[in-house]
C-alpha positions as a LaTeX table, in Angstrom:
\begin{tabular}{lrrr}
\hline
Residue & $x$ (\AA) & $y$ (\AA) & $z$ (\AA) \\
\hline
Unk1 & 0.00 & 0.00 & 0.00 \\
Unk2 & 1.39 & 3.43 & $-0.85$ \\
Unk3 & 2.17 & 5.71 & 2.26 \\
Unk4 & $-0.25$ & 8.35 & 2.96 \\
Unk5 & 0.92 & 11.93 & 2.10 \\
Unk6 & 1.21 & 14.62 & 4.51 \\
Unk7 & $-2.54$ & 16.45 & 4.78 \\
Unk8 & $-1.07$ & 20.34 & 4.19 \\
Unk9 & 1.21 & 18.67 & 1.35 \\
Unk10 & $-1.47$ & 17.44 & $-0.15$ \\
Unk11 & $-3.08$ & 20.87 & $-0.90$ \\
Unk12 & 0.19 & 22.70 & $-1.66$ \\
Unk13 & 0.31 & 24.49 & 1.97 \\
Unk14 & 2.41 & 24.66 & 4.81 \\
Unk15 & 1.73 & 23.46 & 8.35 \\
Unk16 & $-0.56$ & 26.00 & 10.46 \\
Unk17 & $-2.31$ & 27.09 & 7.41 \\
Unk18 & $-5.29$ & 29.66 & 7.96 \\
Unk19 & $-8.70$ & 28.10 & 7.68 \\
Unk20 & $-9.42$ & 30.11 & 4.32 \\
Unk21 & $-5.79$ & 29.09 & 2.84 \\
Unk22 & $-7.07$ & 26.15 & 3.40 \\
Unk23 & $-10.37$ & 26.36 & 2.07 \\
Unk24 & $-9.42$ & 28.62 & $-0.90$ \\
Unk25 & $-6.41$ & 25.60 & $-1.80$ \\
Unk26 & $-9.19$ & 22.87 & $-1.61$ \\
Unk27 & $-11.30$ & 24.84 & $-4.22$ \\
Unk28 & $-8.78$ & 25.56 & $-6.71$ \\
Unk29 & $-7.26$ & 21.95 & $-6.77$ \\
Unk30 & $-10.90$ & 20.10 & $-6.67$ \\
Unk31 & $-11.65$ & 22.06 & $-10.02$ \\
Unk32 & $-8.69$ & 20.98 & $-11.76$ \\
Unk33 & $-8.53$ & 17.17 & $-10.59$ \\
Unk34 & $-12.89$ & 16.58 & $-10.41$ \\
Unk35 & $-13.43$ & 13.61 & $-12.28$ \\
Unk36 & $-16.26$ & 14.91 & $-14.60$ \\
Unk37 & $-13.32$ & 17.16 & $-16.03$ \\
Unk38 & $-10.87$ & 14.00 & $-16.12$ \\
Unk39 & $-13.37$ & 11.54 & $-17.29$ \\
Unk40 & $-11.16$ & 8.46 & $-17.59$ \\
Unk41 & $-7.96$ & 9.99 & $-15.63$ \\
Unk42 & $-7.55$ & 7.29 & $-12.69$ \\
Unk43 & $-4.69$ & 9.67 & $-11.50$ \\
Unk44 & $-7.28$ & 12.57 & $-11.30$ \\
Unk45 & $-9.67$ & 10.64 & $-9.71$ \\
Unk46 & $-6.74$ & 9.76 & $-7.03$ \\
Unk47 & $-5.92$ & 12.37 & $-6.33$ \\
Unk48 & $-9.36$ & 14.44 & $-5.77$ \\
Unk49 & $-9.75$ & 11.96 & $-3.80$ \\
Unk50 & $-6.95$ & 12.56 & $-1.55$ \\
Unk51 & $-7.99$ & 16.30 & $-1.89$ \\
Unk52 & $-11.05$ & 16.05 & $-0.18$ \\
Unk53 & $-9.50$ & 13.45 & 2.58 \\
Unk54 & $-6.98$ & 15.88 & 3.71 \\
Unk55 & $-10.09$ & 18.84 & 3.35 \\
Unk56 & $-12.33$ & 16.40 & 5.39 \\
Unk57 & $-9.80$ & 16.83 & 8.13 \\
Unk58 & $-8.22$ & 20.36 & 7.47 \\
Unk59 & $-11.50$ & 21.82 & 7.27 \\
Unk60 & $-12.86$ & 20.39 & 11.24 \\
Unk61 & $-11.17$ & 22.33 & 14.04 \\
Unk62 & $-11.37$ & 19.13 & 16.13 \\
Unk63 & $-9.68$ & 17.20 & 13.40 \\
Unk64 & $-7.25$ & 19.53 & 12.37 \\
Unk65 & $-6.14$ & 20.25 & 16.41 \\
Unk66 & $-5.39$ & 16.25 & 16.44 \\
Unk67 & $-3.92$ & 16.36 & 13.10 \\
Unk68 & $-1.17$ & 19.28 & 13.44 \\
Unk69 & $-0.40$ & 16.75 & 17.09 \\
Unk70 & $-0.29$ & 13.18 & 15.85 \\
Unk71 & $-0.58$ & 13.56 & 11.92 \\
Unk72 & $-2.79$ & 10.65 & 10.11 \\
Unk73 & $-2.47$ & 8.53 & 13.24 \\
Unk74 & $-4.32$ & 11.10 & 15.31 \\
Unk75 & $-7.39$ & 11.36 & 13.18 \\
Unk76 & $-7.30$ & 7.70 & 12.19 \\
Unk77 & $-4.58$ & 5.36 & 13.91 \\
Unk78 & $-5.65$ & 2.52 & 11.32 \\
Unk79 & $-5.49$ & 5.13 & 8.29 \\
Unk80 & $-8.94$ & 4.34 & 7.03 \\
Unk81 & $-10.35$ & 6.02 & 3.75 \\
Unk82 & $-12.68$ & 8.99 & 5.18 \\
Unk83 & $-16.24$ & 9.93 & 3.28 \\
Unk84 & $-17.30$ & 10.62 & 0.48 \\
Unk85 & $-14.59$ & 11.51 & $-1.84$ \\
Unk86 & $-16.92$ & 13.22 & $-4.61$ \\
Unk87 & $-19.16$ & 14.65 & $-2.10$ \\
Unk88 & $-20.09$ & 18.36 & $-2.66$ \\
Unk89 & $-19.41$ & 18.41 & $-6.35$ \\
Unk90 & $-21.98$ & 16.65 & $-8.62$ \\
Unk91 & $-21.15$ & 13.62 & $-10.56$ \\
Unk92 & $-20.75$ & 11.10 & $-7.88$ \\
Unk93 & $-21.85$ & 12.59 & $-5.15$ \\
Unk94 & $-25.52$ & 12.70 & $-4.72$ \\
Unk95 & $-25.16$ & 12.68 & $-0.50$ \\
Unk96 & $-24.77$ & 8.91 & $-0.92$ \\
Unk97 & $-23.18$ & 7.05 & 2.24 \\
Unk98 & $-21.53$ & 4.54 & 1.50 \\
Unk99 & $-17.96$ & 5.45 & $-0.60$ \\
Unk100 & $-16.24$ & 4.06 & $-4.10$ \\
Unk101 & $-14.40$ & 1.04 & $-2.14$ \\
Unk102 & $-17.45$ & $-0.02$ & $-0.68$ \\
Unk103 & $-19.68$ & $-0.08$ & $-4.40$ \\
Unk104 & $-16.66$ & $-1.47$ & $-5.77$ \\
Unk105 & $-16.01$ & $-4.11$ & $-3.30$ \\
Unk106 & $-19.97$ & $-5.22$ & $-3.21$ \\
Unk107 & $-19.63$ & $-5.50$ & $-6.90$ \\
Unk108 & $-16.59$ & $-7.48$ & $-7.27$ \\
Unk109 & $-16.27$ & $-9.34$ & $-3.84$ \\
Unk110 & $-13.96$ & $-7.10$ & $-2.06$ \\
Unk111 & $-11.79$ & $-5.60$ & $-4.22$ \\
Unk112 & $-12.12$ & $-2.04$ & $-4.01$ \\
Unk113 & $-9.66$ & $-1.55$ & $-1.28$ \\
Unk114 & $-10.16$ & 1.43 & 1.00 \\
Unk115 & $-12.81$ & 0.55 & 4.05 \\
Unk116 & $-13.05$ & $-3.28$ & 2.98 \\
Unk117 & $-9.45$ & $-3.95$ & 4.02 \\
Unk118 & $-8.70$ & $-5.09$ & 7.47 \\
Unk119 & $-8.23$ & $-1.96$ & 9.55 \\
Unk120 & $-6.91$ & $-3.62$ & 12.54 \\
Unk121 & $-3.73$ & $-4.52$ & 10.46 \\
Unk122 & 0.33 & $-4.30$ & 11.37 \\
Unk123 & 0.61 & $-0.30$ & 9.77 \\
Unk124 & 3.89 & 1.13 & 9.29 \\
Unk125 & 4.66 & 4.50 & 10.45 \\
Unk126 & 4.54 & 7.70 & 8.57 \\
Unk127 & 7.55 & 8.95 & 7.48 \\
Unk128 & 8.81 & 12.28 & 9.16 \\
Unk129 & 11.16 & 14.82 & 7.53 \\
Unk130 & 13.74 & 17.16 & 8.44 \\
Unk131 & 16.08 & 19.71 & 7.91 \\
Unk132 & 19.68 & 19.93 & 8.35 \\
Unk133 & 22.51 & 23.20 & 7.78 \\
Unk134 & 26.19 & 21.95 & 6.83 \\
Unk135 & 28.97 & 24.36 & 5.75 \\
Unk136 & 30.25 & 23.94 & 2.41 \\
Unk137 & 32.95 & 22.00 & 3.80 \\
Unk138 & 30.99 & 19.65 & 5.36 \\
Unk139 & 29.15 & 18.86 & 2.26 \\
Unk140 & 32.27 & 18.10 & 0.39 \\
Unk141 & 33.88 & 15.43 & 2.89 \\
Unk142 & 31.06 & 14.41 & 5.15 \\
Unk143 & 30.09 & 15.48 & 8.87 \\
Unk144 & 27.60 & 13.89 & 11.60 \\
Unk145 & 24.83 & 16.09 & 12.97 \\
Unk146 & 22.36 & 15.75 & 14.95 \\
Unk147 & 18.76 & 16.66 & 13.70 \\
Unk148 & 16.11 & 17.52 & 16.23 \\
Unk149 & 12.67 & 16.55 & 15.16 \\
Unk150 & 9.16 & 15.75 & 16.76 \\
Unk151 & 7.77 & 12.37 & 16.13 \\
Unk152 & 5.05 & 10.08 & 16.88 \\
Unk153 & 6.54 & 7.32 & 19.47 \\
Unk154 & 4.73 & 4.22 & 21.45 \\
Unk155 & 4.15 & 5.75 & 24.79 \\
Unk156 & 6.29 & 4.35 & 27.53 \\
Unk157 & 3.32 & 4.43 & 30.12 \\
Unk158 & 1.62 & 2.01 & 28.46 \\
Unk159 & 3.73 & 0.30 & 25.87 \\
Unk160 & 1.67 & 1.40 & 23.48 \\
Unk161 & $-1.55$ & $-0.47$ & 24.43 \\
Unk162 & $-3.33$ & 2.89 & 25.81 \\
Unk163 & $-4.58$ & 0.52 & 28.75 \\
Unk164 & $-3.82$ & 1.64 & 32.30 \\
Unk165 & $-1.18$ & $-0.10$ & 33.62 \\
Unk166 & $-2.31$ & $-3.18$ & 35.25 \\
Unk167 & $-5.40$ & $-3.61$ & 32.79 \\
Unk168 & $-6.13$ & $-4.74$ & 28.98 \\
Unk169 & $-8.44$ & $-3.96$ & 26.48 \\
Unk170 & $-11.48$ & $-5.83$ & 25.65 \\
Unk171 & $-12.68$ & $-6.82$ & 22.21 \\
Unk172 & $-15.21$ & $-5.00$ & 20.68 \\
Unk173 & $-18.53$ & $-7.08$ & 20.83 \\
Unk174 & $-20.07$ & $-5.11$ & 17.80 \\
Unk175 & $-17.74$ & $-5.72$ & 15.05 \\
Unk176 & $-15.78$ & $-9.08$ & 16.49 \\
Unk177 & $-12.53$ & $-7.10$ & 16.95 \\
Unk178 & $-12.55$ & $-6.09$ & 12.97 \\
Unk179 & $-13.09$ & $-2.90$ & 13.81 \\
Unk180 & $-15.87$ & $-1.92$ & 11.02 \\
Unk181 & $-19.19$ & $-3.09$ & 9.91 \\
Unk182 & $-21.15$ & $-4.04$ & 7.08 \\
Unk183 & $-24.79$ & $-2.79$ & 6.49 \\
Unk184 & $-26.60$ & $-3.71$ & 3.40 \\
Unk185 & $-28.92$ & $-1.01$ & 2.02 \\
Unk186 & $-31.85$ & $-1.25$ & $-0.63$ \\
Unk187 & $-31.49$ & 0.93 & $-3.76$ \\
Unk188 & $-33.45$ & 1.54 & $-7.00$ \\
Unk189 & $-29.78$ & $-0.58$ & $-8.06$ \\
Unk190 & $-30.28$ & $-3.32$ & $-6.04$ \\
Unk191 & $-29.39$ & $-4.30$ & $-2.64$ \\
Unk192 & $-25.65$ & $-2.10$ & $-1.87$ \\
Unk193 & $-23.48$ & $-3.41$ & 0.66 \\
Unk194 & $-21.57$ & $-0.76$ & 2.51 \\
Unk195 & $-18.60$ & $-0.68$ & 5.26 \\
Unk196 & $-17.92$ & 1.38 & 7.48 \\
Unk197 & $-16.18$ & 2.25 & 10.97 \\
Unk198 & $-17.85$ & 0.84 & 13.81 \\
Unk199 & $-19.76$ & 3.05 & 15.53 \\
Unk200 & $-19.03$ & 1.34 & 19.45 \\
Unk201 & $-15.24$ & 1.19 & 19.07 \\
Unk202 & $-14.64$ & 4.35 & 16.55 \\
Unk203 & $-13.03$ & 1.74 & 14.09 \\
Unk204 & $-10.50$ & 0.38 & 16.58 \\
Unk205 & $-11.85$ & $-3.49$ & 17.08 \\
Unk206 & $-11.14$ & $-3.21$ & 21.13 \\
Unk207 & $-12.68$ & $-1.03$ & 23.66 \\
Unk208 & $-10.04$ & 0.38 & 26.47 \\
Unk209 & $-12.32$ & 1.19 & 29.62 \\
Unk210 & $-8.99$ & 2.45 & 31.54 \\
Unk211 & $-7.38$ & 4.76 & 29.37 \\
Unk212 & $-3.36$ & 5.33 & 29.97 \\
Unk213 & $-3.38$ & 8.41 & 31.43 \\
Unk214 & 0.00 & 9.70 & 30.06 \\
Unk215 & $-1.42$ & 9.06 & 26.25 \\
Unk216 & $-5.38$ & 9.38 & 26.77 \\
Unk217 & $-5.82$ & 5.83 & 25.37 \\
Unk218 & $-3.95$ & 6.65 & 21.94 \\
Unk219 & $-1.26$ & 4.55 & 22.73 \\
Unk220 & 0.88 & 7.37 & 21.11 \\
Unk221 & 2.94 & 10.32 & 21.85 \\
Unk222 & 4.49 & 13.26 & 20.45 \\
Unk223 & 8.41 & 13.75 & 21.35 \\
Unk224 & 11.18 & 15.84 & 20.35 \\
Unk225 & 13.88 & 13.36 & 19.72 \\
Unk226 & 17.83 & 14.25 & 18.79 \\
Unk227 & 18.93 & 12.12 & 16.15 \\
Unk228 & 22.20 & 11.92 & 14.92 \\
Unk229 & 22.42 & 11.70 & 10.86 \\
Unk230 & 25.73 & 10.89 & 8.62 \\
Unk231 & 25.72 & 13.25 & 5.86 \\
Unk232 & 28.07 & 11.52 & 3.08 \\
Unk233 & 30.92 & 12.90 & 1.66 \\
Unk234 & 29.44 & 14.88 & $-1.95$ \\
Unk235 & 26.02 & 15.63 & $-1.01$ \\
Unk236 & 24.64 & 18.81 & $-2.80$ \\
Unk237 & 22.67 & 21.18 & $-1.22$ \\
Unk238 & 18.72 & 19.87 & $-1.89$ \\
Unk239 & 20.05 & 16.05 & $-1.35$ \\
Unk240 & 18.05 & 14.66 & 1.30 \\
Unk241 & 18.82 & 11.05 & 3.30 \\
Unk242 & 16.75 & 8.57 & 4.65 \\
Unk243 & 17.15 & 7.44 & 7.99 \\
Unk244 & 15.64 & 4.01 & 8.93 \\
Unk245 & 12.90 & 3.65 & 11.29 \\
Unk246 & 13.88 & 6.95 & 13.28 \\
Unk247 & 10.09 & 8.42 & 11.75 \\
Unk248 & 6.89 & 8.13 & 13.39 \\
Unk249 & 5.94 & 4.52 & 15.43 \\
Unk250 & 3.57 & 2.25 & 13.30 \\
Unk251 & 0.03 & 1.10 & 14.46 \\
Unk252 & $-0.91$ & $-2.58$ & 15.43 \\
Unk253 & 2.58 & $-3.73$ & 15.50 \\
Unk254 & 3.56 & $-2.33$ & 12.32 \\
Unk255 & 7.37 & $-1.01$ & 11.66 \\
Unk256 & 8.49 & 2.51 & 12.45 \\
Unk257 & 8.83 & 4.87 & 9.18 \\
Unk258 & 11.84 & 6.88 & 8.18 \\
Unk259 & 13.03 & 9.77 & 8.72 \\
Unk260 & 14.10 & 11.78 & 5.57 \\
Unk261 & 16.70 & 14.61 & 5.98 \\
Unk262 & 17.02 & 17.48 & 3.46 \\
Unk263 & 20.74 & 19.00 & 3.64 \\
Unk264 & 20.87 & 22.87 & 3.18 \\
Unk265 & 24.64 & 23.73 & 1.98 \\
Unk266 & 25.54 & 27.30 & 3.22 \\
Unk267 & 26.83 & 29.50 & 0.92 \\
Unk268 & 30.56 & 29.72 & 0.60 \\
Unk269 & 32.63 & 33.39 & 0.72 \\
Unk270 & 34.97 & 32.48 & $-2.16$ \\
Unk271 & 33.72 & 28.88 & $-4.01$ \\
Unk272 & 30.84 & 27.89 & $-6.02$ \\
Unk273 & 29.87 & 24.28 & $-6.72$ \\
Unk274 & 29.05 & 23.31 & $-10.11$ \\
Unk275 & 28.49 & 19.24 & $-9.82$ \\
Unk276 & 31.53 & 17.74 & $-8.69$ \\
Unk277 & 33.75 & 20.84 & $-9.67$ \\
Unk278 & 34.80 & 23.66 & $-7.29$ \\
Unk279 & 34.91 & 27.06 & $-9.24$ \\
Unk280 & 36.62 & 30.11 & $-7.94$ \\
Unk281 & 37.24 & 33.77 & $-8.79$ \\
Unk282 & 41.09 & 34.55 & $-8.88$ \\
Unk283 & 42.07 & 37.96 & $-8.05$ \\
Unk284 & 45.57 & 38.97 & $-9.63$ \\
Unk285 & 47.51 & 42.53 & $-9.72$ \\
Unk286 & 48.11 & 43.57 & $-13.61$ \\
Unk287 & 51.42 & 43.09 & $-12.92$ \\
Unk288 & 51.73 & 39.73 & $-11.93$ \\
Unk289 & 49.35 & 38.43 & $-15.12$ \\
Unk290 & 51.69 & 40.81 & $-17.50$ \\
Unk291 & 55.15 & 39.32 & $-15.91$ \\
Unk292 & 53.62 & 36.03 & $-14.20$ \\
Unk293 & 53.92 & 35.50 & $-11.08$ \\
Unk294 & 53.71 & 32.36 & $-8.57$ \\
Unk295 & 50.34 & 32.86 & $-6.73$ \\
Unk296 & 48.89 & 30.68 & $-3.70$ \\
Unk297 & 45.41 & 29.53 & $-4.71$ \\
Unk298 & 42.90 & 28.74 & $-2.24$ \\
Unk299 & 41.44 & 25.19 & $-2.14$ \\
Unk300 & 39.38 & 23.02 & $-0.01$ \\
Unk301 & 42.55 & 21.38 & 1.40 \\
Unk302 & 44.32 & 24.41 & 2.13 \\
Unk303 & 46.50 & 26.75 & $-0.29$ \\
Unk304 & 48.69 & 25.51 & $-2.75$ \\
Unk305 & 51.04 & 27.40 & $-5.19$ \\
Unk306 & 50.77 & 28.04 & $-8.77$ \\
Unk307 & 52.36 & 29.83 & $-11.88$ \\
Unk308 & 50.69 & 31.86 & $-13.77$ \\
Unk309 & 52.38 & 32.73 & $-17.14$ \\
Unk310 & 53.18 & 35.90 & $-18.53$ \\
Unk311 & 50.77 & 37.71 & $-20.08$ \\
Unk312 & 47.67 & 35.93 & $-18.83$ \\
Unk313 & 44.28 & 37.35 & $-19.75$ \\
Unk314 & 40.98 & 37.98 & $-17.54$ \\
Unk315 & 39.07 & 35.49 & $-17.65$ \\
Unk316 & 41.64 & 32.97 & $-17.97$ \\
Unk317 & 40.81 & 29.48 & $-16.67$ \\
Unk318 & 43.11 & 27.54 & $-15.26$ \\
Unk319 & 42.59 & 23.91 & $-13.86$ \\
Unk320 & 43.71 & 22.45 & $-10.48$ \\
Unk321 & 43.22 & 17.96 & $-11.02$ \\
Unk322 & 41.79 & 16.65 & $-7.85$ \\
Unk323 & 40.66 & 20.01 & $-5.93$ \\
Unk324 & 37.17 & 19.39 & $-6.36$ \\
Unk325 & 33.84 & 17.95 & $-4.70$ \\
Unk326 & 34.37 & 13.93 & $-3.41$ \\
Unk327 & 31.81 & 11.59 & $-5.67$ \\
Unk328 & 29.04 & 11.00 & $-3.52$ \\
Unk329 & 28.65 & 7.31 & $-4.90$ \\
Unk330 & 31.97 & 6.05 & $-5.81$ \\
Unk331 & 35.93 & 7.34 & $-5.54$ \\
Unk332 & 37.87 & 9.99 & $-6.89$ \\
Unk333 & 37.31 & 13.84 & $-6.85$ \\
Unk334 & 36.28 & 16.31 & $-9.38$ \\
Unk335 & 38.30 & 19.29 & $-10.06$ \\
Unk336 & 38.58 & 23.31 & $-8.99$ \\
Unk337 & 38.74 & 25.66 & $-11.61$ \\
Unk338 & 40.17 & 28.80 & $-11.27$ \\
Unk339 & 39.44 & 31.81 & $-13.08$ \\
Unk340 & 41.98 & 34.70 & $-13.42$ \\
Unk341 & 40.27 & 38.08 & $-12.63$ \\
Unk342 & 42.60 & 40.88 & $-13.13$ \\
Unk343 & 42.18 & 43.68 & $-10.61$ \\
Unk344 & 43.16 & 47.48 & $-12.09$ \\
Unk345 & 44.22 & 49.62 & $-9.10$ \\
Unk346 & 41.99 & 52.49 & $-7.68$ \\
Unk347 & 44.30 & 54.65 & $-6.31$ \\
Unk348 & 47.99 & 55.48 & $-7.57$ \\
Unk349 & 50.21 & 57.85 & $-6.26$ \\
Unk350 & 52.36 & 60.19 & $-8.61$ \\
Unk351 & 55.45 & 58.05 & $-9.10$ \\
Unk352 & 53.10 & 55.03 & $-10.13$ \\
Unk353 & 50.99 & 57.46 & $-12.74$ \\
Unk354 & 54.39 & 58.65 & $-14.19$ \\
Unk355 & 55.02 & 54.91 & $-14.55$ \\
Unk356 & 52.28 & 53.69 & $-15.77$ \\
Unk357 & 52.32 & 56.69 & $-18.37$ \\
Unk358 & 55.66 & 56.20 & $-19.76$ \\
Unk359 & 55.17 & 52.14 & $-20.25$ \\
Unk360 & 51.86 & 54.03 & $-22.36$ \\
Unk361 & 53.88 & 56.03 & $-24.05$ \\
Unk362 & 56.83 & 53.30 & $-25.00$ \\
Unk363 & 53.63 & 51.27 & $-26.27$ \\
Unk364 & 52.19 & 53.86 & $-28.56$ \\
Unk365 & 49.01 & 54.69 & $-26.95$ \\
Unk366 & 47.87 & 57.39 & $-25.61$ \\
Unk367 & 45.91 & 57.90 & $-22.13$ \\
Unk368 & 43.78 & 60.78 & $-24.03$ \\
Unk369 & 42.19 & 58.21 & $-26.41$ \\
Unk370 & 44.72 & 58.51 & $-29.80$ \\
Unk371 & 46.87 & 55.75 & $-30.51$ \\
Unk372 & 50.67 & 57.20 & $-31.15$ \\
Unk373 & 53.72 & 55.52 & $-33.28$ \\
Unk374 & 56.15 & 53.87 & $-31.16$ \\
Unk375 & 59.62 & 55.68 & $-31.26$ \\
Unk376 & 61.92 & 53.62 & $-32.57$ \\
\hline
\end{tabular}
């Protein structure tokens, strides 16, 4: 089964959205992905319906309160499929009660997924993401850091039953411990068979009459965790790494998610990264590119020395083997390249003018804009 998205990802928003960002998002993106103007697009139809899932939520204070604490787990610990996903629109709607899963799985014995699946089934935890700043440096040969984030974790009062300690859970008389049931319905179609939560143990198949006191009977918690992350040698800036089962805990038993790390490279004062290569601006005098000079050039390991011929130009680009950004999957280094920016002095004193005006003078060319002869 493909993991639920984020609710405020979904719609294009950020977390703590406004109730009419939220409501003006939903409108816009329901009107582009509405299956009567997709007919035929399963994708569409997807995703609208994932639209009005995440609206179904967004949109009830109640919801959203337990949303923004214990993401898809606090609205629905099992992650069951939630109302009518064409309601409101036309089309399929029709204030029908039963959803597409459930006409599709009375149809075709089962096999419309969503609330005909068993809900009481190992679920593995949502994924959580992160950020992390590095220094150039640390991007090109690798650091550890440690990433504070807030996940969902099997609270320690209870072990994750949400039973008091000392007591257990009972199962759920109404639905056997499946946690939903089936009604059948009369319809000018036929007799439609619909499933839904059940309505004794809100969908859970057990009912806990001594709620954990530290979780409230969720069996879940919210924590701020420190987790320390390897960031490989050669990782751009955008890169992100997953982290194994450091993400949110999973529900009936099911395996913790991943965390996912997004690197943010700082900006460097002097280099630039351009794949594996390291580019960087040269500053030289005008005298040391006319006469050449041995210049130190800075690199990621430190200065080293080169000569630059005489007469070298602006713009110049000169190559230094092995300099560059470590390969991120395999050995070996790209290069730095270095390009020669000549720098014309600002302020000369009157010995350097007369200078500077004679060498003018001995070239033929004059400061006022007419080239002269050279004296021979």
């Amino acid at each position: 089964m493909a993991e639920k998205r984020d609710y405020y990802e979904a719609l294009g928003l950020s977390k703590g959205a406004s109730d009419d960002e939220i409501k003006k998002a939903y409108r816009q993106l329901a009107k582009k992905f509405h299956p009567d103007v997709n007919p035929g697009n399963k994708r569409a139809e997807d995703r609208f319906k994932e639209l009005n899932e995440a609206y179904e939520v967004l949109s009830d204070q109640d919801k959203k309160s337990r949303y923004d604490q214990f993401g898809h787990a606090g609205v629905d610990p099992n992650f069951g499929a939630g109302g009518d996903p064409f309601g409101g629109f036309g089309g399929f709607g029709g204030g029908m009660d039963f959803d597409l899963g459930d006409i599709l799985g009375s149809i075709f014995g089962g096999g419309g997924g969503g609330r005909s699946q068993n809900r009481n089934a190992p679920r593995k935890g949502e994924r959580v993401r992160a950020e992390v700043t590095i220094t150039f440096e640390e991007a090109a040969f690798g650091c550890e850091k440690e990433v504070n984030v807030m996940r969902i974790e099997a609270c320690d009062g209870c072990q994750g039953t949400g039973c008091k300690d000392g007591t257990t859970a009972e199962k759920c008389d109404n639905c056997n411990g499946r946690g939903t049931v089936t009604t059948q319905q009369r319809t000018p179609f036929g007799v439609m068979q619909s499933t839904a939560d059940c309505p004794k143990c809100s969908g859970r198949g057990k009912i806990i009459h001594q709620p954990c006191e530290k979780c409230r009977g969720l069996g879940l918690v919210r924590r701020s965790r420190g987790i320390k992350v390897s960031i490989p040698a050669g990782i751009d800036n955008g890169q992100t790494i997953s982290v194994r089962a450091q993400g949110n805990a999973g529900t009936n038993g099911g395996e913790t998610g991943d965390l996912f790390v997004t690197v943010v490279v700082m900006h460097h004062e002097f280099f630039e990264r351009e794949g594996n290569s390291v580019l960087f601006s040269m500053p030289v005098s005008f005298v040391q590119a006319a006469l050449g000079a041995e210049v130190e050039v800075p690199t990621l390991d430190g200065k080293v020395k080169y000569s630059i011929p005489e007469g070298t130009q602006t713009g110049t680009v000169f190559r230094l083997r092995g300099k560059g950004i470590p390969n991120l999957r395999g050995s070996g280094r790209g290069d730095q390249y270095v390009t020669v920016n000549i720098v014309v002095p600002t302020k000369l004193d009157k010995e350097q003018k007369e200078l500077l005006q004679k060498f003018a003078d001995i070239s033929g060319e004059d400061t006022n804009g007419k080239k002269k002869r050279k004296k021979k």
